[in-house]
LOVODO-811365 format. One record per residue: residue in one letter; y, x, z of N, C-alpha, C in turn. Coordinates in steps of 0.1 Angstrom, whole numbers, padded with zeros to 4 digits, always signed. Last residue first. Example, Ala and Ser with C-alpha at 12.3 -4.5 7.8 and 13.67 -1.06 7.14 Angstrom:
2
s-0022+0128+0071-0011+0137+0071+0000+0129+0079a-0057+0132+0078-0045+0123+0078-0033+0132+0078
END
This chain:
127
x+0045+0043+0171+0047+0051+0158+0051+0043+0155x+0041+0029+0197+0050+0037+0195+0056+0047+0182x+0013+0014+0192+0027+0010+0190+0043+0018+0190x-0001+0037+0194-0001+0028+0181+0010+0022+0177x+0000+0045+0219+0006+0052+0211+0006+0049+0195x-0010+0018+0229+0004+0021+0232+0013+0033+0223x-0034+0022+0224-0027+0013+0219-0014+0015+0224x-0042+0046+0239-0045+0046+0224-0037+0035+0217x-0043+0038+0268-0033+0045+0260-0031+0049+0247x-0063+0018+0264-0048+0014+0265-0037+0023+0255x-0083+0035+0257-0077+0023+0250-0069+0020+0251x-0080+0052+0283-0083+0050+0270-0079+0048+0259x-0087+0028+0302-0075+0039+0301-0074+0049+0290x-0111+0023+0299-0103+0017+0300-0085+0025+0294x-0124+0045+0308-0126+0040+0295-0114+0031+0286x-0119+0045+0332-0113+0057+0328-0113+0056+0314x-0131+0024+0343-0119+0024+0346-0111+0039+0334x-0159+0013+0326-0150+0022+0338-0139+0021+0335x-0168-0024+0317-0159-0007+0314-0154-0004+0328x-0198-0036+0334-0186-0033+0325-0181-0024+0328x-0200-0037+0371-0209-0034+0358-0192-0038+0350x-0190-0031+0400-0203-0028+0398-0209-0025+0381x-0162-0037+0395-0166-0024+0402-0178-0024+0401x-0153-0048+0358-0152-0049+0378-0161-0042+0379x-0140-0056+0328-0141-0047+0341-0143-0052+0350x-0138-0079+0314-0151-0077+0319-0152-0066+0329x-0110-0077+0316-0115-0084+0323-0126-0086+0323x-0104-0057+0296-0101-0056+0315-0106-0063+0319x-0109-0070+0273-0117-0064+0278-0118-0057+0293x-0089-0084+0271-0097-0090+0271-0109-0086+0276x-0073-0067+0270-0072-0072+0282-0076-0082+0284x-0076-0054+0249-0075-0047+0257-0075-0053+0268x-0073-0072+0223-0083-0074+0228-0086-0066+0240x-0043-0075+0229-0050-0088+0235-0067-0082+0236x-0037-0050+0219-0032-0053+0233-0043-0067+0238x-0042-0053+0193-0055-0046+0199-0052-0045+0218x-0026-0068+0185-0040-0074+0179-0045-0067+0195x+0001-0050+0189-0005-0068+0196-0020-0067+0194x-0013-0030+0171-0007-0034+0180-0013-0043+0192x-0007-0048+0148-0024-0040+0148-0023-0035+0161x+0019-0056+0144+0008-0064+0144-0007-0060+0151x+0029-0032+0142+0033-0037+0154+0020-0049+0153x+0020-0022+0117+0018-0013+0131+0016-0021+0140x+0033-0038+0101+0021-0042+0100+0015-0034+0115x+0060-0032+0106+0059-0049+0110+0040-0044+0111x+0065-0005+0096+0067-0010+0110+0057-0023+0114x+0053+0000+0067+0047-0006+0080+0048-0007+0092x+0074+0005+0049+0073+0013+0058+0062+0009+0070x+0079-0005+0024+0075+0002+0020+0075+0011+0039x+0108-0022+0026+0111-0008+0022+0098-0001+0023x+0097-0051+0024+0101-0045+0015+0109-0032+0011x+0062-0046+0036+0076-0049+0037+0084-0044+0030x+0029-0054+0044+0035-0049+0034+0049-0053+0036x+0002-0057+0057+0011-0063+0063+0027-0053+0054x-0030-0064+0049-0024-0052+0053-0008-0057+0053x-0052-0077+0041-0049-0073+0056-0042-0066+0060x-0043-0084+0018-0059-0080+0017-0056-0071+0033x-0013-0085+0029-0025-0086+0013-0036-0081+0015x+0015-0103+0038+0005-0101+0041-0003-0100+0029x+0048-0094+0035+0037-0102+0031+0024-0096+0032x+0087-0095+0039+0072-0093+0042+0060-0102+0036x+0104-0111+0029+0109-0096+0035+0096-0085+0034x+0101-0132+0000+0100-0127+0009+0102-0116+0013x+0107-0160-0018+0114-0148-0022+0109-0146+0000x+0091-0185-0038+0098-0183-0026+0103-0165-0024x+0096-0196-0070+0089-0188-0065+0096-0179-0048x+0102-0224-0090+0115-0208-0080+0102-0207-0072x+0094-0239-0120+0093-0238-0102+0098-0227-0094x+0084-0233-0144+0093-0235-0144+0095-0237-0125x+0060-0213-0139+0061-0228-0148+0067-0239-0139x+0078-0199-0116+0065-0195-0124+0065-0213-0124x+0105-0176-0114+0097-0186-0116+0086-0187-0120x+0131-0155-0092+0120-0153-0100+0113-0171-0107x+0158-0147-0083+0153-0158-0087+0141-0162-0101x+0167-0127-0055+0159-0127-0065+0156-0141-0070x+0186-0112-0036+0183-0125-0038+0179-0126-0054x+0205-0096-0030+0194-0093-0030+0183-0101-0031x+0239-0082-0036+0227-0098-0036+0213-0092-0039x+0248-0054-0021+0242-0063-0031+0234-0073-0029x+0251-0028-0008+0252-0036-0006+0257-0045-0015x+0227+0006-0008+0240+0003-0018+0238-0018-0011x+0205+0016-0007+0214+0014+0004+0226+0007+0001x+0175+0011-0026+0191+0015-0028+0196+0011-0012x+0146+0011-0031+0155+0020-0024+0168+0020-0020x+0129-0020-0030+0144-0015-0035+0144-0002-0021x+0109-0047-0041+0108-0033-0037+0118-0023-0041x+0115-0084-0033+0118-0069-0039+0120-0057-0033x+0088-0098-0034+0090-0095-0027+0098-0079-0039x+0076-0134-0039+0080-0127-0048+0087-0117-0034x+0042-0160-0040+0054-0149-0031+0061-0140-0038x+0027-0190-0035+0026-0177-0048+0044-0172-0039x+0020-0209-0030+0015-0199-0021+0018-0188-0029x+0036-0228-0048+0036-0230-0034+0031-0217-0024x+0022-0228-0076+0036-0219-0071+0038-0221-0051x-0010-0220-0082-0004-0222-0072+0010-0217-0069x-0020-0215-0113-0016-0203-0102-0008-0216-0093x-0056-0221-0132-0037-0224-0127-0032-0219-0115x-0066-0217-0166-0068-0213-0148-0052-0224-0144x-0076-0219-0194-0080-0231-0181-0077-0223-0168x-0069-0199-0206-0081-0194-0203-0081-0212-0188x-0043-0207-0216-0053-0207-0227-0064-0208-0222x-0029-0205-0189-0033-0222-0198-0042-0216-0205x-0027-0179-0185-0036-0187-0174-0042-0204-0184x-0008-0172-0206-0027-0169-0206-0032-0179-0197x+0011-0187-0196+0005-0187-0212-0012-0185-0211x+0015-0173-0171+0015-0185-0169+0003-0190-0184x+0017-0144-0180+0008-0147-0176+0003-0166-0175x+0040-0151-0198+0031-0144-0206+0019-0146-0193x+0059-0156-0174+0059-0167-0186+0047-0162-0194x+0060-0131-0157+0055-0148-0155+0052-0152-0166x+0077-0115-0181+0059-0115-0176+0056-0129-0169x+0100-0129-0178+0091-0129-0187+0079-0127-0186x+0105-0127-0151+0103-0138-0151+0098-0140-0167x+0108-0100-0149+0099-0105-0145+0097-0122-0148x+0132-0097-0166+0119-0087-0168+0109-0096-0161x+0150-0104-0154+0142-0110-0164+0136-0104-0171x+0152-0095-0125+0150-0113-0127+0142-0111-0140x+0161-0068-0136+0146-0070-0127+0139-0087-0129x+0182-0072-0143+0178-0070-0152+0160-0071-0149x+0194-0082-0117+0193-0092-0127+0184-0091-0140x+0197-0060-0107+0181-0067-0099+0183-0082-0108x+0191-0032-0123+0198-0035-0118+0191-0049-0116x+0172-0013-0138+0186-0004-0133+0199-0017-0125x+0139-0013-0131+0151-0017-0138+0161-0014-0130x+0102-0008-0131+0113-0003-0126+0127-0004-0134x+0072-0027-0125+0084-0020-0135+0096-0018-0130x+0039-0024-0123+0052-0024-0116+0062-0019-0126
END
């Protein structure tokens, strides 16, 4: 990761490295998919500025995202996992009431098990 004093000087910093990886990928026979390939800028500043990045990879504009999903984990660009929380969330709301529905009065989850999980997921969502 490399850190620059301003997001043009960021463009071409990175878009050199592209160009040095793109080089190797040819020498070594690989090839990077620009279609699924994602550029996401990680910025402190508060400060109000184009934030609009025009990164490439062999020769093609590489789509520019808020958010991005990586090896399951739901990454945004201040570095806060609101979005990924909210996900894990939802996820565990549906399986909650998937699982109220094996409840009933003779077999499956008590009622108190139940309650639970809920409130486990609620306080998931509330962070």
């Amino acid at each position: 990761m490399t850190k620059s004093e301003s997001i043009p000087e960021a463009e071409n910093i990175m878009n050199a490295e592209l160009s040095k990886i793109s080089k190797w990928a040819r020498e070594n026979k690989l090839q990077f998919n620009e279609q699924k390939s994602q550029v996401m800028l990680l910025t402190r500043r508060k400060r109000k500025e184009n934030k609009k990045v025009k990164i490439y990879q062999n020769n093609r504009p590489i789509t520019q995202v808020n958010s991005m999903k990586y090896l399951g984990i739901i990454f945004d660009h201040k570095l806060t996992f609101r979005e990924h929380i909210n996900y894990m969330a939802e996820k565990c709301t549906k399986l909650i009431f998937s699982l109220s529905k094996s409840a009933k009065l003779n077999w499956g989850l008590q009622h108190a098990a139940l309650k639970s999980i809920y409130t486990g997921a609620i306080l998931a969502r509330l962070l």
